[in-house]
N, CA and C of each residue as an Amber inpcrd file, in Angstrom:
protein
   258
   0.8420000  -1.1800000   0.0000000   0.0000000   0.0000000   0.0000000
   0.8860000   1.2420000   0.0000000   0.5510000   2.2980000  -0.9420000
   1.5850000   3.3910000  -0.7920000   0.7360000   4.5850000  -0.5440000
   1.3310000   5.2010000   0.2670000   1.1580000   6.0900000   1.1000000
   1.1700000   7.5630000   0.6710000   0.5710000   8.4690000   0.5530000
   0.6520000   9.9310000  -0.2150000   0.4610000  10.6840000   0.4290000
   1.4110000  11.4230000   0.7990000   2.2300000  11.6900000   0.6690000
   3.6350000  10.8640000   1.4700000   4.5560000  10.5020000   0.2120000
   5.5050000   9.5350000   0.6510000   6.0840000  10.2340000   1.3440000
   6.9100000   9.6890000   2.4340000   7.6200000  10.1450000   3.8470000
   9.3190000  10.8540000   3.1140000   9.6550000  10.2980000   2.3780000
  10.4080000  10.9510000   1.3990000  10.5740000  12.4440000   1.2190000
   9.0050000  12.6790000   0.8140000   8.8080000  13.5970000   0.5940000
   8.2180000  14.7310000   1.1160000   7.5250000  14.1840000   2.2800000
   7.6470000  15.1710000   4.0200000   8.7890000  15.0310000   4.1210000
   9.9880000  14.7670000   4.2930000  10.9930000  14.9100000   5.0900000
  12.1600000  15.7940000   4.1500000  11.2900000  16.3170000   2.9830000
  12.3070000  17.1500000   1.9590000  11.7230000  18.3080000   2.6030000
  10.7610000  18.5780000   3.0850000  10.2020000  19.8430000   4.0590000
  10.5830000  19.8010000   5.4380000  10.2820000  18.9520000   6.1410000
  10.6360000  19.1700000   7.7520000  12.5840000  17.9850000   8.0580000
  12.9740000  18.7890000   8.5420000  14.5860000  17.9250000   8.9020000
  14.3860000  16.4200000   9.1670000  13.5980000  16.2290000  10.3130000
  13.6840000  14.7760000  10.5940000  12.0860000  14.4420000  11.0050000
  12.1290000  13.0570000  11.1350000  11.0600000  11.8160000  11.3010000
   9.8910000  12.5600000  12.4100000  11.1680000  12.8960000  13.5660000
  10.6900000  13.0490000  14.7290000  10.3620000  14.4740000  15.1000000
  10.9730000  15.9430000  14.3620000   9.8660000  16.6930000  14.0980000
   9.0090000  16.6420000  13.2540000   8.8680000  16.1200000  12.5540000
   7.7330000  16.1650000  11.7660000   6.4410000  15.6090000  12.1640000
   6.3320000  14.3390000  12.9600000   5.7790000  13.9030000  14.1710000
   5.2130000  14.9960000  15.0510000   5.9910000  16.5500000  15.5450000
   5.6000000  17.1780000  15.9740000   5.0690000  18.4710000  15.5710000
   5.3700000  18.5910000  14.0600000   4.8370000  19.2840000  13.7570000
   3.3560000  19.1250000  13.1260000   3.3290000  17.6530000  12.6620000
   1.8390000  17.5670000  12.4210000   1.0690000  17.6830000  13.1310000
   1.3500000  17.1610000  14.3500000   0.5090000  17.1040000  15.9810000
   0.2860000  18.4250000  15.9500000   1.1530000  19.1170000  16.1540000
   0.3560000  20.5380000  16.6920000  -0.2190000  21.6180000  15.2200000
   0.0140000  21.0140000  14.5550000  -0.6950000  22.0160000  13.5050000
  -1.8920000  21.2180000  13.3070000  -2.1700000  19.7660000  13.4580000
  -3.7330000  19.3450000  13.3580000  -4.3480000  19.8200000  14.6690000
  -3.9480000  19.6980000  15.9150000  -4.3160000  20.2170000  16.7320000
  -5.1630000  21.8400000  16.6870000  -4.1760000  22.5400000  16.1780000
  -4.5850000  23.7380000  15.9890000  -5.8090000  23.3850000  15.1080000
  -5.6820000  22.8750000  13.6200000  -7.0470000  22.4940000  12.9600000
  -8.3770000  22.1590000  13.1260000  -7.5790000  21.3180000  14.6000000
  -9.3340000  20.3250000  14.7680000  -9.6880000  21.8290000  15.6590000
  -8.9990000  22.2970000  16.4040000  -9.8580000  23.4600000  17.5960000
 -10.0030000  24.4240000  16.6010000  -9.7720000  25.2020000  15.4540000
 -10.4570000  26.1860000  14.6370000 -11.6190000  25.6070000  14.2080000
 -12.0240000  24.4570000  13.2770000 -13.1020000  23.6200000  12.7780000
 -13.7070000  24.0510000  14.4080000 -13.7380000  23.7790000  15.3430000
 -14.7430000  22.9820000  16.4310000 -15.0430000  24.6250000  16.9470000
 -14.6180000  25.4280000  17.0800000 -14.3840000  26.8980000  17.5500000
 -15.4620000  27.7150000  16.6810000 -15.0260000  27.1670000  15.0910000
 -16.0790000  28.0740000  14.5360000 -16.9400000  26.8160000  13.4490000
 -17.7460000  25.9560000  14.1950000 -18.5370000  24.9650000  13.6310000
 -18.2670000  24.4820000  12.3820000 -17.0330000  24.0050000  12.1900000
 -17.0640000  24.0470000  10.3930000 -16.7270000  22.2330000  10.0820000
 -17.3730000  22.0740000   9.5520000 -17.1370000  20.8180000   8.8930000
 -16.0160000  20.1880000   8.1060000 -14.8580000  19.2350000   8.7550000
 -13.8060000  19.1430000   7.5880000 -14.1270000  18.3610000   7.0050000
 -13.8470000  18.2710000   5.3850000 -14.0260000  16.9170000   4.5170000
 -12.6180000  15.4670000   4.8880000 -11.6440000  16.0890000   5.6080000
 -10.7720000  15.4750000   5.6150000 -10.4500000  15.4110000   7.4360000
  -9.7090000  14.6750000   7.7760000  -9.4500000  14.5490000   9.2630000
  -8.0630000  16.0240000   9.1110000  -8.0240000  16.2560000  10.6250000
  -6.8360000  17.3520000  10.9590000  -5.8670000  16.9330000  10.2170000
  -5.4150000  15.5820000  10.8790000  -3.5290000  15.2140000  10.5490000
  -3.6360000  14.5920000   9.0650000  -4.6970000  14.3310000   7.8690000
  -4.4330000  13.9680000   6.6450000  -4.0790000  16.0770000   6.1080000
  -4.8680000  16.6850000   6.8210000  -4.8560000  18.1510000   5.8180000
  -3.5270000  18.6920000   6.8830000  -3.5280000  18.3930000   7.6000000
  -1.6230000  19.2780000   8.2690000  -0.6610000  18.8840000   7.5420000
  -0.9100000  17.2610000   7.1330000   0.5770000  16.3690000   6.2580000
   0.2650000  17.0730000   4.7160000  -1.1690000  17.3110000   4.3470000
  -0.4740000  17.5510000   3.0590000  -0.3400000  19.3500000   2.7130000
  -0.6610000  19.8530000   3.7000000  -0.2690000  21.3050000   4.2740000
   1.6140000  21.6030000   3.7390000   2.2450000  20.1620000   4.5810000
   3.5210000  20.5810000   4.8600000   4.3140000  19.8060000   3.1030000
   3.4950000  18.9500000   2.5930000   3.6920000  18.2330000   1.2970000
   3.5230000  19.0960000   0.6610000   2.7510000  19.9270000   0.4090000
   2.5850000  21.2680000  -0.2530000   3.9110000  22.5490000  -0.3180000
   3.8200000  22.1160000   0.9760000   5.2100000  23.5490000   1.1390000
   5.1950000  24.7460000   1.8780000   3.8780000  24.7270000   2.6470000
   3.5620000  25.6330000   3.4410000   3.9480000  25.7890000   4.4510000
   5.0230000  24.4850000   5.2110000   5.7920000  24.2670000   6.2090000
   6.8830000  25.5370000   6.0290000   7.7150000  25.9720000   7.0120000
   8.7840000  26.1710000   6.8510000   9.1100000  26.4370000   8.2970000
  10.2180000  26.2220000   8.3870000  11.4680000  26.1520000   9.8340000
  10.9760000  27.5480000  10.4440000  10.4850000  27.2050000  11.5770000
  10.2200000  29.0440000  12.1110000  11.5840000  29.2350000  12.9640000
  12.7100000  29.1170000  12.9870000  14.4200000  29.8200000  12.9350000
  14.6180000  30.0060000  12.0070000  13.6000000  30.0910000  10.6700000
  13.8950000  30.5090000   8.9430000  12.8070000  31.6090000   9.1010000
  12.0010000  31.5320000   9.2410000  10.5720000  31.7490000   9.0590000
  10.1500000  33.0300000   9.8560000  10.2780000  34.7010000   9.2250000
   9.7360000  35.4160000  10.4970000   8.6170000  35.6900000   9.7210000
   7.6840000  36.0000000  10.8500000   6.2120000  36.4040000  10.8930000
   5.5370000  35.6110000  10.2920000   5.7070000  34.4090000  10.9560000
   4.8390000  32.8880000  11.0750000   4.8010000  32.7010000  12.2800000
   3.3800000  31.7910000  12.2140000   3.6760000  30.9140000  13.7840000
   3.4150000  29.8490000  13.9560000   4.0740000  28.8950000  14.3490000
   4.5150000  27.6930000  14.4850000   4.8190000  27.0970000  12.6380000
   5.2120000  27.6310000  12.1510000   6.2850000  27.6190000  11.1190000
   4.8200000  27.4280000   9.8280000   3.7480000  27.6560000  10.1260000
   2.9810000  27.7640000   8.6510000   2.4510000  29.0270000   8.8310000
   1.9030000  29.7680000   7.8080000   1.3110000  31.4510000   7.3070000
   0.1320000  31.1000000   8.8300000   0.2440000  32.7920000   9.1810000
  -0.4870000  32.9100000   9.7580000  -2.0550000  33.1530000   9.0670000
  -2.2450000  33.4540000   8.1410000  -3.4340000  32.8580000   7.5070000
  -4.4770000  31.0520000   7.1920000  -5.5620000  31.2230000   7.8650000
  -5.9600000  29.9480000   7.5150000  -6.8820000  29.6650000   6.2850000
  -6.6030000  30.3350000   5.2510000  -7.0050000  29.8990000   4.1120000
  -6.8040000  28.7570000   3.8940000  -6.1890000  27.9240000   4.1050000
  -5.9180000  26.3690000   3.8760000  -7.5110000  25.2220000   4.6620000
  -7.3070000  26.0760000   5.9630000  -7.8930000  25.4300000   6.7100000
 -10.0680000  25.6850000   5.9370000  -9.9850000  27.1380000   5.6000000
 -11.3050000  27.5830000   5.1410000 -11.4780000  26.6110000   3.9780000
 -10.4330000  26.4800000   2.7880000 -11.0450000  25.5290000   1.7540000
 -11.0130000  24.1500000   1.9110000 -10.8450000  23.3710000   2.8800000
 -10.3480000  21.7320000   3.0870000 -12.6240000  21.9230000   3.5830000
 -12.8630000  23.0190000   4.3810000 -14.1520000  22.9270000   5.0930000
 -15.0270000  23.2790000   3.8780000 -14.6290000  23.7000000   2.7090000
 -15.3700000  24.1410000   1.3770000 -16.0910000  25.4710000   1.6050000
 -15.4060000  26.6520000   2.2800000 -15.3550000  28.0920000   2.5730000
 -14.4980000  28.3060000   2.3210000 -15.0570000  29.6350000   1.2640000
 -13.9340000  29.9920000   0.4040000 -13.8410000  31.5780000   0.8690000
């Protein structure tokens, strides 16, 4: 069974295994409490739309990264179209 986004290719965005582990956690985290905060329905679970958030490229190192927080845009346009609000 192959997996999409291949780990390969998260890990050409985040350094290693084991942040990346933490960065999905807390950026789905953040996801599921915006959805639940402002009633919105995801078509997809938190941690499938955080992984392909960072597969995308929207990740970046916040010791790279100023005026981000927790290393993706402080905008949640990502998060508005996964709920089909545009």
């Amino acid at each position: 069974m192959m997996l999409y986004p291949a780990m390969n290719e998260l890990l050409e965005q985040v350094p290693s295994r084991y942040q990346l582990v933490n960065v999905v956690a807390a950026r789905a985290r953040k996801i599921a409490a915006k959805a639940e905060r402002e009633d919105l329905m995801l078509e997809d679970k938190p941690v499938s739309i955080a992984i392909r958030e960072i597969a995308e490229g929207h990740w970046k190192d916040p010791e790279e990264a100023a005026g981000m927080e927790e290393g993706f845009p402080e905008e949640e346009h990502l998060i508005q179209g996964e709920a089909g609000i545009e």
